[in-house]
N, C-alpha and C positions, 0 to 999 in steps of 0.2 A: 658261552658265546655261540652264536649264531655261525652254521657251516654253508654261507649262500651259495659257496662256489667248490667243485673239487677239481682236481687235476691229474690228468692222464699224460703221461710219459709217452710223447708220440717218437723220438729220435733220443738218443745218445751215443755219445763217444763220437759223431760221427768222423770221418778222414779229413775234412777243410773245416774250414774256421769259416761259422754263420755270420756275415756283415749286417745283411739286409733281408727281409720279410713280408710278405704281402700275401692277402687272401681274395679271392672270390671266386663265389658259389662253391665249387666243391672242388677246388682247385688252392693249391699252395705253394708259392715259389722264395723258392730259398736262394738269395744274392752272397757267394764266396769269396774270401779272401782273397783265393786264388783265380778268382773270374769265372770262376764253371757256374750257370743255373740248374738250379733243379726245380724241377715242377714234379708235386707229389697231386696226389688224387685221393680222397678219401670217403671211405663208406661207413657210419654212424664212428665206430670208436675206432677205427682200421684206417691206417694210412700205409699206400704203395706210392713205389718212388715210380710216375709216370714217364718222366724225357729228363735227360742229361744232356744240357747243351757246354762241353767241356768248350775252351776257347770265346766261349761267349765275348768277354773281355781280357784282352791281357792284363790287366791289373785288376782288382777290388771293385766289385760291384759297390755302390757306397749307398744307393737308395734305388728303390724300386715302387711301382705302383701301375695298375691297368684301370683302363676306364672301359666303362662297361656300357655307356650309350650309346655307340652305336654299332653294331655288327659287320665285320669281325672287331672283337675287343682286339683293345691297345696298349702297350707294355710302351710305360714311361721310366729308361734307366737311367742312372746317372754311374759316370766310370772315367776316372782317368781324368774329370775336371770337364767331358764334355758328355750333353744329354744328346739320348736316340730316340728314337719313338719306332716301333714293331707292332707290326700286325701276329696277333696271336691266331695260328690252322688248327685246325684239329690234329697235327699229332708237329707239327713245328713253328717258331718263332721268325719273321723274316722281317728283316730292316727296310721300313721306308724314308725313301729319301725326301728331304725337308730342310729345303735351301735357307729357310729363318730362323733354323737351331743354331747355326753357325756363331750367331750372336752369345753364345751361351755356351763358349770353351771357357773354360776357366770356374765351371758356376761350381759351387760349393754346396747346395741341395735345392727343393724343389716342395713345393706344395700344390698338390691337387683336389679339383673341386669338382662336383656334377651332380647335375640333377638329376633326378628318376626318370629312368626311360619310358616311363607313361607318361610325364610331361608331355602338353600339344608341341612344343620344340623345344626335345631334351637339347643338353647343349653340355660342356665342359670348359672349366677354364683352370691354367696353368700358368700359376708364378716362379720363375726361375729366378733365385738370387748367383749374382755372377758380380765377382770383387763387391764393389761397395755402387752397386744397381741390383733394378728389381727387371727384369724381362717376363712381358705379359702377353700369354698365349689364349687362343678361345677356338674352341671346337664349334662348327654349326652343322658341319654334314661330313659323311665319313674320307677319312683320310687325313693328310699329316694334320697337325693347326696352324695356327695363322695368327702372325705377329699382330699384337693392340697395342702394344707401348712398350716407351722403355722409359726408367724413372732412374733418377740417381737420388742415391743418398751418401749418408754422413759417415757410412761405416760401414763395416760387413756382417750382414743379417745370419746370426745364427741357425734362427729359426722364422717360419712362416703360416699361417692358419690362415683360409680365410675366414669368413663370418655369415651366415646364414643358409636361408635353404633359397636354390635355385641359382639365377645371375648372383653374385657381389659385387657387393659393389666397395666394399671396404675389405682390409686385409689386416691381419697383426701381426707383427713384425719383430722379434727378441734378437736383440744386439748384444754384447757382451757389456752386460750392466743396466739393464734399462728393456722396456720395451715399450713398443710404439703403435701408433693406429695410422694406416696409409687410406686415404679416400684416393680411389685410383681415376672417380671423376676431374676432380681436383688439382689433384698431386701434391696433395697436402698431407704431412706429416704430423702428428699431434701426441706429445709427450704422455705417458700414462703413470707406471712406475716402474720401482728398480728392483733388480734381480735378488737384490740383499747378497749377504755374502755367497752364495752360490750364483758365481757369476754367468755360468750358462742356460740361456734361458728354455723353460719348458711350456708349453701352453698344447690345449684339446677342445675344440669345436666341441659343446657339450650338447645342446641342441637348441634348436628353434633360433631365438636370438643371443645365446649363452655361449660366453667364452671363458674357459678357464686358464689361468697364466701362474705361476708359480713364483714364490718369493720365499724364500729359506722353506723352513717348514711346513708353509701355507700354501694353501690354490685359493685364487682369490677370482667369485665369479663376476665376470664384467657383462652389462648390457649392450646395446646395442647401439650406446652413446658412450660408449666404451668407461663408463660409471660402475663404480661395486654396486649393487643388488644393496638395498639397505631393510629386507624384512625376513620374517621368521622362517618363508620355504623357502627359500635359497641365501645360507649365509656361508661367510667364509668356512674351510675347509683345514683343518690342521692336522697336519700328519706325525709320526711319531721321527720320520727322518727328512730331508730332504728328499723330494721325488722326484727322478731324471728321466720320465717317463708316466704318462695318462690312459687310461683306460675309462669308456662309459657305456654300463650296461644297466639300463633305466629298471628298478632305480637306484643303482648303485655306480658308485665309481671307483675306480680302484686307482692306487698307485704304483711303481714301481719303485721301490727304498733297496737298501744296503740287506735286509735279511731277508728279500720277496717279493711279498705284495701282500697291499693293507688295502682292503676293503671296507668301506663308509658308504654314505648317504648326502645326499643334500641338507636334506631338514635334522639330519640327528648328528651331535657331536663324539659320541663314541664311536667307536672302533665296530665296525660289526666281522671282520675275520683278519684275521693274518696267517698268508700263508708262505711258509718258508722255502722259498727257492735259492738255489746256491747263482749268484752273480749271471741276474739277470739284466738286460741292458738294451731286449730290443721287444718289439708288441707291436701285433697286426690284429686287426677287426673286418670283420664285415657280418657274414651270418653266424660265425663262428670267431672266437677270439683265441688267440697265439701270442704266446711269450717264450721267449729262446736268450740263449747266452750263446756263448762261442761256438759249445759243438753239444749242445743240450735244446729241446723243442718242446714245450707243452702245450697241452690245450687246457683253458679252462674254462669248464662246463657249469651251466648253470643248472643248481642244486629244483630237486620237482617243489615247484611254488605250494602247493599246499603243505607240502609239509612242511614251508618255512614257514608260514601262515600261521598253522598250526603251533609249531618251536615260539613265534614272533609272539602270540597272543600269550603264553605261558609267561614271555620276558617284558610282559606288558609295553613293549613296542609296536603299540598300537597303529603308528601313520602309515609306517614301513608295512606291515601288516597287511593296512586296509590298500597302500601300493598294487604291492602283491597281488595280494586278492583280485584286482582289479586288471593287472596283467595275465592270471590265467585266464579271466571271465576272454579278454580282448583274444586269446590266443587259441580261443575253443575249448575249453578245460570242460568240465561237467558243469554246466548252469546253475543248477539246484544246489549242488553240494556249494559251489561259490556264493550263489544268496545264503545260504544257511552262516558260512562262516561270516559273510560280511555284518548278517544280524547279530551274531557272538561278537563280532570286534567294534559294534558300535555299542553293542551293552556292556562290555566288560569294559570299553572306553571310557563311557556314561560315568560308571560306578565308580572307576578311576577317578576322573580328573573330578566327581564332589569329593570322593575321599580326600583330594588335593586340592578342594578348596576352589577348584577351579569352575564356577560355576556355570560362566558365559558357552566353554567348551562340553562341559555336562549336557546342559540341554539340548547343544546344537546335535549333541552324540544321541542324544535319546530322540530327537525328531527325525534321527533318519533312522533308529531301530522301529520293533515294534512292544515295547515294552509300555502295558497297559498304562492310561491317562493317569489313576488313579493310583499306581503302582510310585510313578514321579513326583506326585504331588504327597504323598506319604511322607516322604524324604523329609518333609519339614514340618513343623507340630502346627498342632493348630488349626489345619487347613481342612482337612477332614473330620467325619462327624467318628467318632468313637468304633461304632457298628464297622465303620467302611477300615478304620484306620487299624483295628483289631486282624482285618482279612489279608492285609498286606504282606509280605514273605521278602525277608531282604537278607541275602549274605552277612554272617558277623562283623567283618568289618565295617559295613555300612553301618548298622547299628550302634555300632561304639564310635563313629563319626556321628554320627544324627544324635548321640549326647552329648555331646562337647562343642554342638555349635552355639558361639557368641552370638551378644545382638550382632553386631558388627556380620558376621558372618551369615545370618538369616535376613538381614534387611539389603543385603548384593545378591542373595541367593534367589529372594524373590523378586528381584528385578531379572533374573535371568529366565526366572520361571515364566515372569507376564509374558516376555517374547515367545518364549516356546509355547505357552496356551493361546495366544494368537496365532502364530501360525499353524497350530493342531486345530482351532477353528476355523480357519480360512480351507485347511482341507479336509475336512469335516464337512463344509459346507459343500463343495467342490466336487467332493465323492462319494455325499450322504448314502447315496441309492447302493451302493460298494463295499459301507461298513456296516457291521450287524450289530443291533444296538445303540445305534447311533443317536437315539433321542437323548437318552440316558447318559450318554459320554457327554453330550452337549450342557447335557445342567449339569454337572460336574464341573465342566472345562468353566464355564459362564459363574457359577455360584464361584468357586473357587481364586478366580479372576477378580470379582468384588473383593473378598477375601485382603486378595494381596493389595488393591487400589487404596484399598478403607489403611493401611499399614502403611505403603511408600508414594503413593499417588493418590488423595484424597479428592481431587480434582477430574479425575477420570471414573469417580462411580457415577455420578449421573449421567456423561457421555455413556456407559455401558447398560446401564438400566435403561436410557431412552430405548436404543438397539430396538425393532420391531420384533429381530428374530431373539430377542435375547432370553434362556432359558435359565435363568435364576431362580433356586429352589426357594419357595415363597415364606418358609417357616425358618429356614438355616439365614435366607439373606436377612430376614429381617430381625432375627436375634443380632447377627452381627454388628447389622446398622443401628438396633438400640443399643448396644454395649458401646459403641462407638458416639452415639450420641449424634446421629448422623438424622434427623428427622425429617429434614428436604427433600432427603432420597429417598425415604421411605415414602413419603407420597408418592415421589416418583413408581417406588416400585410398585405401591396399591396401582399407580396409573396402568402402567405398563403389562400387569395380570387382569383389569379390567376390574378392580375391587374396587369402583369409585366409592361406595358410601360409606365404606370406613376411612377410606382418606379423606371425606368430606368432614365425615363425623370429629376425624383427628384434629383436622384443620379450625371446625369450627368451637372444639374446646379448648385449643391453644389461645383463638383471634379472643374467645372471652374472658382471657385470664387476664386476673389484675397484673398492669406492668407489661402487658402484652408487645410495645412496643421494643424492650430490651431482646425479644425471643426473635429468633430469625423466623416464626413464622406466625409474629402479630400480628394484629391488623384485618382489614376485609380484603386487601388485596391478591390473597393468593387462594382464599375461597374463589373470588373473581372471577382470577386468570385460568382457575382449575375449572370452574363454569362456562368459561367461554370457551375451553377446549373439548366440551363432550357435545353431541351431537344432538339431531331429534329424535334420535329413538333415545335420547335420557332424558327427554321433557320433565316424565316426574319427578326423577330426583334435584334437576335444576330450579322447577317450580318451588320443589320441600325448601331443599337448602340456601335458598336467594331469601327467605323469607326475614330470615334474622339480618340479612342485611339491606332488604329493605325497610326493615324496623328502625334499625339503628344507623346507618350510614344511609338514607334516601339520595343523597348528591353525590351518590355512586353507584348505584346498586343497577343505574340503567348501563354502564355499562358491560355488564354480562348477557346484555339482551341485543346488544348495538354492536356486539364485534365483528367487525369486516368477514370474519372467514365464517359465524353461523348467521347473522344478521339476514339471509335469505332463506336458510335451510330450515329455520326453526317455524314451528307452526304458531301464527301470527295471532289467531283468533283465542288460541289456547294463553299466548303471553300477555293481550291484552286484558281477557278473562280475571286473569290471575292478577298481574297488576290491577285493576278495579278494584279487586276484594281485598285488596292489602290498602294500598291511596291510590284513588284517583288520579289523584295530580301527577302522579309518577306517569299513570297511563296514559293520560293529555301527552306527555313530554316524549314520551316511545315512539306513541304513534306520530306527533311533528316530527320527530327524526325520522322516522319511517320514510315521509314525505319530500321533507325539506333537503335534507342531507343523504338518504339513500335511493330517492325515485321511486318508492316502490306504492303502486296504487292501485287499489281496486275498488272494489262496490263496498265489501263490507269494512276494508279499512278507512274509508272515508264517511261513511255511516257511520262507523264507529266514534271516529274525530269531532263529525258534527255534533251526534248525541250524547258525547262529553261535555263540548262544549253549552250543550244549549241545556244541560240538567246544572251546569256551574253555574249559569245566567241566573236560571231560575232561583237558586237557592241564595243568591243573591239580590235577588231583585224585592223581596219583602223588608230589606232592611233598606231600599231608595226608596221603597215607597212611604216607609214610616217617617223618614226626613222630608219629605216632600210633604206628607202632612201636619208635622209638627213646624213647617217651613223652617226647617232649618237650611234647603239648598232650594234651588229656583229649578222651576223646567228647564231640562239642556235638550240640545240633540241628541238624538244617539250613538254613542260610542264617545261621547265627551262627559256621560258621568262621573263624581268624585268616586275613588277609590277603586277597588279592584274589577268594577261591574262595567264600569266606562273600557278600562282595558279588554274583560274577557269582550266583551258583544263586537271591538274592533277587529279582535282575533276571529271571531266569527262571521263575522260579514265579509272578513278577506278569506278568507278559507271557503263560502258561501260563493263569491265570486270566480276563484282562483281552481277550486276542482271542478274536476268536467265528469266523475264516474258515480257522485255520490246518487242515488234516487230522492226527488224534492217531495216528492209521496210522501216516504217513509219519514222525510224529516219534520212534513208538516204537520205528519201522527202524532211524532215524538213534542214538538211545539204545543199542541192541545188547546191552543187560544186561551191558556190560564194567564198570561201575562203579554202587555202589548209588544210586541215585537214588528212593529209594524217595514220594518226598514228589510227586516228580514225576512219578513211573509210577500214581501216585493220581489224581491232577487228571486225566491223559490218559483212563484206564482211566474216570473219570467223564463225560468228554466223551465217550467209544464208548458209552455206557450199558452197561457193563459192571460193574453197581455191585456185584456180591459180589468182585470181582478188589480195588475200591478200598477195600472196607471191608474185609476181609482184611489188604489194604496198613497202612491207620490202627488194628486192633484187633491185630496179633499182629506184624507184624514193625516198625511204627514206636511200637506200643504206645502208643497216641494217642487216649483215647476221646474228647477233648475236638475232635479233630477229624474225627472219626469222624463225633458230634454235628453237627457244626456240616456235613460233607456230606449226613447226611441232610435237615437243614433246608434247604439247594440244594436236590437235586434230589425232595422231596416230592412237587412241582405236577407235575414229568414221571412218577413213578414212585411212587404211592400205599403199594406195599410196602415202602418201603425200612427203614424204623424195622422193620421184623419182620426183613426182612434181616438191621439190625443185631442185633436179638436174638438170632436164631439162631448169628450169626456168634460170640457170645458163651456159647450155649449147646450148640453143634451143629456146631463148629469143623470146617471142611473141610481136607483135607491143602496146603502150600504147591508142589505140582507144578504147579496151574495158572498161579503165576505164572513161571516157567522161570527161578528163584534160584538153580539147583541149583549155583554158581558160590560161591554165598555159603554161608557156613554160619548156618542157621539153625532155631531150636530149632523143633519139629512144635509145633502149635498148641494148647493146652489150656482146655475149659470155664472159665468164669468165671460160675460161677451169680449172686455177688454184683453183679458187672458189671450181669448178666442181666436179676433182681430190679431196681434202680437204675435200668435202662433201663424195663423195665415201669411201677415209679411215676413218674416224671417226664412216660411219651411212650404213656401207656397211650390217650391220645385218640388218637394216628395208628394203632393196632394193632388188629390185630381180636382179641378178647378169646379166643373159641373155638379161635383158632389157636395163640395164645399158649398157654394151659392146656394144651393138647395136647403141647407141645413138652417142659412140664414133667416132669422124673422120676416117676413113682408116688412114689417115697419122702419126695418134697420135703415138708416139715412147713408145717402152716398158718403157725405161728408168723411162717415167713420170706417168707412174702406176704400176709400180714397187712395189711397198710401197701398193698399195692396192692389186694387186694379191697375194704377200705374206702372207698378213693379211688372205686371203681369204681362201691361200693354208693349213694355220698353221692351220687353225678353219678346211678344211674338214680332215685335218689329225689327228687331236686331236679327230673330231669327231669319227669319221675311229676306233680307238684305242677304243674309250669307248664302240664303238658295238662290236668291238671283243670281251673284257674283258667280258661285258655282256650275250655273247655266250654263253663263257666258264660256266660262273656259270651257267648260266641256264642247261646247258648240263649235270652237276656238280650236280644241283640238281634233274634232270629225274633221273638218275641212281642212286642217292641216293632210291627215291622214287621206283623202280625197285625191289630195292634191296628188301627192308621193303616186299612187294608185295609178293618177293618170298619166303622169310622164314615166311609171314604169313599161304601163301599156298602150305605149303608142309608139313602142317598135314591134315588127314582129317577123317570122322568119317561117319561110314556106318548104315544108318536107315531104318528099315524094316517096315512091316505093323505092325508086332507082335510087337513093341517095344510102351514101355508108358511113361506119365509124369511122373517125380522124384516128382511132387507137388499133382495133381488129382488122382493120378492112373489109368490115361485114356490111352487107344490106342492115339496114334500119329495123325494118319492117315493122313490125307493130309493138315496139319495144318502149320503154320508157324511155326520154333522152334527158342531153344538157347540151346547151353550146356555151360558146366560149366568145369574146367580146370579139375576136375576129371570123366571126360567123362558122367558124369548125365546129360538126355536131358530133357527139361521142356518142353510145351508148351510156345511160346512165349509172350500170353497174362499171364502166371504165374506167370514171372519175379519177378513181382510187389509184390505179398506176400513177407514176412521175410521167406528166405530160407537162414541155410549158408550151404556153399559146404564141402564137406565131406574132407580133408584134409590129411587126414592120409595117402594114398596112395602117 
């Protein structure tokens, strides 16, 4: 058994009989049967009797206590049924008088409360119980106190504690049989429990918000809502007798029983000393603690913490232990020697609570030692590679534990584990630059973590493999993950070390097995999804690997090339390239996405689109012409051919239209006049500004004036002649050599006077009229431009009319403006030298002015003040 405390024999035998007791700072006053005080003085183990105040009280000192906040301290007696308060001098005690004690003959004890005289306003407060009332006293500045209440209750308070640190504001209260909670806000009373058969009650302010009250055997700790404590560090208290007195000296408490005093713990339910005092019945604390009987005085002293530390780890009383330890570190003790032990009492903890199965405390005991990564992860089979598990060094008992563990006991074990290699990751990461070795520990802690995932949580290996920082050993993980049968992950993991081409390679002998669709990774989907997650610096291998799925899946293969997050990054020329060599038609379909659904446009991806399109035309176009001449289909328009050749040329003439960045050069190259494209060699020949090539094209060899029309209304705004162009083209027809048909047979071009005519009335506004007439024959008869000289005449006479009209007004309004002009100036007003501001009282002189309608002149920088003009006149 553990000696935490020993006791030194300060008094015996003495003359009077000890009542009462009380300590502070180095100071000890003993209250007598016979009324005399004594105050002793004491140096380390040595006590002298300081002052003998004989007479103090004629009868029994019954309680005593001093406060110590404020200077001179203050001795609080109780004697004879009535309390005193005493200034404590340096060599005597003298009674102050305190007209509010009066209240408080008859009181039967007294409980005292105070705060630390470093508080910014220490302060003290005193409840006196008197018959069946509580009398409430409060210190705020030196000298007597000063009454705060008086309460009545139901009975006569045995005993009294208050509760917390500083003000209280609540109080506990043991009556014979029972004990209570008084809110002194309030004055509310609140039943708690009963004494049990030891009908007088005992209770000790343990600390912070903890009160301890006694019930037969028991100390039972209460909160601060006056409720039992209901978890594992503070539970009830059971003692071997009834305790008629408390002691707490963190972290232990002790009792006062019938053979001494029994020494315990909070957290632990044995006994940690018993020490046998003969009929002891009274206990005083403060820096030092005192326990006395009648005419008997000891101290007991607390035993040197490392060496219970020491004693504590040997009785595998680990909590107490790491306590300890932690009360010399706070008390100055030697630092290093205290780290040292606290690392032994969390290793030998560790070792403990697996040997006991206790796993959750294991690990938490090993993440605050420092017992190597690989050292804890040993402890269970399996988790480590042979080589590493070989190096390991574990005490015998561990060992004959680590054979006898069940499944049962290794699938909670590695759940305890995950927790502690996460948080040895989290400061791992935290304090990389700190630990040595740290790469190394990290694929340990990471591989090892897989490990236990793939066993109790199969759902968190891919969360762990994604990890950017994750250091899984690439040969161990993935044995495990094939034992496991885990093949998703292991893609994941090739992802994650950067091995794409063997995850592709995996990927693409699984998507080609028969029955593919049963495997979780059939299919072309997750070649794909794995395609669209690599970048442009993997062009080749995306190029390689897309290839079998554009073999076999083409109504899917584009989107590996189209996904929102590479769809920009990827090099465009190289994807279209590639697509072409594999189908065409795939590349047609990239590149409109390109366009259509992602905006993306440039010179050679519209180059590109056209010269897909127009080598499809071609290759199509010898199978309209062979129907055309076996007459199987009639002449159409263009882009209203049967079958796919009508569709592609409409695709192309809107895409012809619609881009603005393609070059019409390069596309009329790519065209080569092997096939008539006439509708299309229009549009191009309009985008060079080559507009007599494209009206040409629309008036005589696709005989189109409706779309003739409708390019002159295009390009008007760039090219003001164009409607005369057309005219000419209709009247003044040029040969078709400029456009290089000579392949085609097609008829030479002839005048269209009516055409001509038709065009003049309609578009006679865009023409210059002069030009036009010129163009006409000598012989043309009025008759047949009739209809547009009219038109001509009607517009300059309308126009004719709007300039008059807007003459008149303008005229309309000069002489308005005239007017105004003259009846402003035909008043006017004569300024001398002698004349001054209506504002300064200054001469004028040669200054800018203003006047005002009652002839006052200002200067004209004056204005600006608040002047009003004089009115009255």
């Amino acid at each position: 058994m553990l000696e935490a405390f020993t006791t030194h024999e300060l008094l015996s035998n003495i003359p009077v009989q000890i009542e009462s007791i009380c300590t502070y700072e180095d100071r000890l006053l003993v209250g007598t049967k016979q009324g005399t005080l004594l105050v002793y003085k004491f140096e380390n183990d040595k006590i002298d009797l300081f002052l003998t105040l004989k007479g103090f009280s004629k009868k029994t000192i019954n309680q005593i206590a001093v406060t110590t906040v404020f200077s001179p301290y203050q001795l609080v007696a109780l004697s004879e049924g009535n309390l005193n308060v005493y200034s404590i001098q340096q060599s005597s005690i003298q009674l102050l008088p305190c007209e509010g004690l009066t209240k408080t003959r008859g009181s039967t004890l007294f409980s005292l409360h105070q705060s630390s005289a470093a508080d910014e306003m220490p302060s003290a407060q005193l409840a006196v119980a008197c018959k069946r009332k509580i009398v409430l006293y409060h210190w705020l500045k030196k000298g007597p106190p000063q009454e705060v209440k008086e309460i009545s209750l139901y009975d006569v308070p045995k005993a009294v504690v208050y509760h917390g640190h500083g003000y209280s504001d609540k109080i506990y209260i043991g009556f014979k049989g029972k004990y209570c909670q008084l809110n002194i806000s309030s004055e509310q009373v609140k039943d708690m429990l009963c004494t049990g058969r030891q009908l007088e009650a005992t209770m000790l302010w343990v600390d912070k918000d903890t009160v301890a009250i006694c019930k037969d055997e028991w100390s039972i700790l209460l909160g601060e809502d006056g409720k039992p404590y209901q978890d594992e560090y503070k539970s009830n208290i059971k003692w071997c007798d009834c305790p008629t007195a408390l002691l707490y000296c963190k972290p232990y408490i002790a009792a006062v029983i019938n053979k001494g005093i029994e020494v315990k713990t909070i957290q632990l339910v044995d006994p940690i000393q018993i020490i046998e005092l003969p009929k002891v019945k009274l206990v005083a604390q403060d820096k030092r603690m005192f326990v006395a009987s009648a005419t008997h005085l000891w101290e007991l002293k607390l035993n040197d913490l490392v060496y219970q530390v020491d004693k504590l780890i040997t009785l595998k009383q680990f909590e107490l232990a790491e306590a300890l330890n932690k009360m010399s570190h706070e008390r100055g003790g030697d630092h290093e020697h205290a780290s040292r032990q606290r690392t032994v009492i969390n290793t030998q903890a560790a070792y403990h609570e697996f040997i006991n199965k206790r796993y959750e405390k294991s690990m938490s005991r090993f993440q605050k030692s420092n017992v190597e990564v690989a050292n804890v992860i040993g402890l269970f089979p399996d988790l480590l590679s042979k080589k590493m598990q070989d190096k390991q060094q574990y005490p015998p008992e561990i060992v004959e534990a680590r054979n006898y563990l069940t499944t049962k006991d290794i699938e909670t074990g590695l759940e305890a584990l995950e927790k502690y290699l996460v948080a040895k990751r989290f400061d791992l990461n935290k304090y990389e630059e700190e630990v040595s070795n740290s790469k190394q520990t990290k694929i340990i802690i990471d591989t090892t973590l897989l490990k236990c995932y793939l066993q109790n949580k199969p759902k968190m290996v891919a969360s762990l493999l994604r990890l950017k920082d994750n250091e899984c050993h690439t040969v161990e993980s993935e044995r495990a993950l094939k034992r496991a049968r885990r093949m998703n992950d292991i893609i994941i993991l090739y992802k994650s070390k950067g091995m794409h081409e063997k995850a592709l390679t995996v990927l693409k002998q699984y998507a080609n097995m028969q029955n593919t669709q049963k495997h979780e990774l059939g299919g072309p989907e997750h070649t794909i999804k794995y395609l669209q997650d690599l970048g442009p610096e993997d062009i080749d291998l995306i190029k390689e690997y897309s290839k079998w799925v554009i073999e076999k899946h083409p109504d899917r293969c584009l989107d590996i090339f189209t996904d929102p997050s590479t769809v920009h990054s990827l090099p465009k020329e190289q994807v279209v390239q590639h697509l072409k060599s594999l189908n065409p038609d795939i590349a047609l379909q990239y590149l409109e996405r390109l366009i259509d659904i992602w905006n993306v446009s440039s010179q050679e991806i519209e180059n590109s689109l056209i010269t897909l399109l127009v080598e499809k035309v071609s290759s199509e176009w010898p199978a309209y012409q062979g129907m055309l001449a076996a007459g199987v289909v009639a002449p159409c328009a263009p882009g209203s051919e049967p079958g796919q050749l009508g569709t592609l040329r409409l695709r192309l003439t809107h895409f012809l239209e619609r881009l603005q960045n393609y070059s019409p050069a390069t596309v009329i190259q790519s065209l080569g006049y092997e096939i008539p494209l006439y509708q299309e060699l229009a549009i191009l020949y309009g985008r060079q500004k080559e507009c007599d090539k494209a009206l040409m094209l629309y008036c005589h060899v696709l005989k189109d004036r409706t779309k003739a029309e409708e390019f002159c209304s295009k390009y008007y705004e760039t090219d003001k002649e164009v409607y005369y162009k057309l005219l000419r083209m209709y009247q003044c027809p040029k040969s078709l050599e400029a456009l290089r048909l000579d392949k085609f047979k097609l008829d030479e071009p002839k005048a269209d006077m009516g055409a001509a005519i038709d065009i003049l009335v309609r578009h006679y506004k865009y023409i210059d009229v002069k030009e036009a007439l010129r163009l006409l024959p000598e012989d043309t008869k009025l008759q047949d431009v009739e209809e547009f000289m009219c038109a001509i005449l009607r517009d300059r006479t309308k126009d004719s009319r709007r300039n008059l009209l807007l003459k008149s007004l303008n005229l309309s309004d000069n002489l308005k403006v005239k007017s105004q002009k003259m009846f402003y100036q035909k008043d006017k007003l004569i300024v001398t030298a002698m004349d001054s501001c209506a504002v300064c009282n200054k001469r004028v002189g040669e200054c800018a002015i203003a006047f005002y309608p009652d002839r006052r002149i200002v200067h004209y920088g004056c204005m600006s003040r608040d002047i009003q003009p004089d009115t009255s006149s």
